[in-house]
C-alpha positions, -999 to +999 in steps of 0.1 A: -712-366-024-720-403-024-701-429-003-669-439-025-648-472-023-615-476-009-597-471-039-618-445-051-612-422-016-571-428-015-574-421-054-583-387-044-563-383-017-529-391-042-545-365-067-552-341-036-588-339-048-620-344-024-635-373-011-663-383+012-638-386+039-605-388+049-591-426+044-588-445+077-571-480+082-558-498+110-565-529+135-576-535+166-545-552+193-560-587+200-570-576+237-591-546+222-606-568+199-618-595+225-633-564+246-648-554+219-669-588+215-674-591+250-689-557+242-714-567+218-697-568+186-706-600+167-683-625+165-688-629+128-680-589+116-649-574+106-634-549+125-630-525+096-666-528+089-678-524+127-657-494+126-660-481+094-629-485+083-611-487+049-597-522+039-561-523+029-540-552+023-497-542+034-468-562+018-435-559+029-403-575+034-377-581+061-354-550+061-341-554+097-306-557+106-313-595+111-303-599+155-311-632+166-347-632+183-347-642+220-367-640+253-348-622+280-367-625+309-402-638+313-428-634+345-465-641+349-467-605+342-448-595+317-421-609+290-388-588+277-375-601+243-346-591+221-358-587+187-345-585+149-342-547+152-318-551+182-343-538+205-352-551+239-389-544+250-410-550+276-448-565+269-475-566+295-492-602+293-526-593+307-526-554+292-523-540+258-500-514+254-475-502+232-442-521+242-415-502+266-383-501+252-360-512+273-328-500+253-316-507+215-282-520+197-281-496+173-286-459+186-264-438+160-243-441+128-209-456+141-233-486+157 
């Protein structure tokens, strides 16, 4: 089978037919993308077509329950912030990771 387009591979996928491969999207955290080009990758190529990725374009809106946004407590290490979900995290400055949650406003139906 010859190498398909974007649309062609996630046409299959909705019409549960075969493709050349499974579709594959996503991005690269800004940290991993700087290790990356300290790495070797040129400065000037996409990251979806370093990795071989599938280029998809997301549109959405603002569904969140609307909390004001704050910062809670910063260090040289690390900042906690409230954000529009009601959720307090805490982000690494120097590290990528997925953020800790710290707690959230909303944690069942009556809140």
């Amino acid at each position: 089978m010859s190498e398909m387009t974007t649309r062609e591979r996630f046409q299959r996928m909705y019409e549960h037919r075969e493709a050349d491969r499974v579709p594959m999207i996503g991005g690269p955290w800004v940290t991993t993308l700087e290790r990356r080009r300290r790495e070797g990758m040129p400065p000037d190529v996409d990251f979806a077509d370093c990795f071989d990725l599938d280029h998809v374009v997301g549109v959405g809106g603002d569904v969140s329950p609307r909390y004001e946004t704050k910062v809670v407590e910063e260090t040289e290490d690390y900042i906690i912030t409230f954000d529009a979900w009601g959720t307090t995290a805490k982000n690494w400055r120097h590290a990528s990771s997925t953020p800790h949650r710290l707690g959230r406003t909303i944690v069942d139906r009556e809140t």
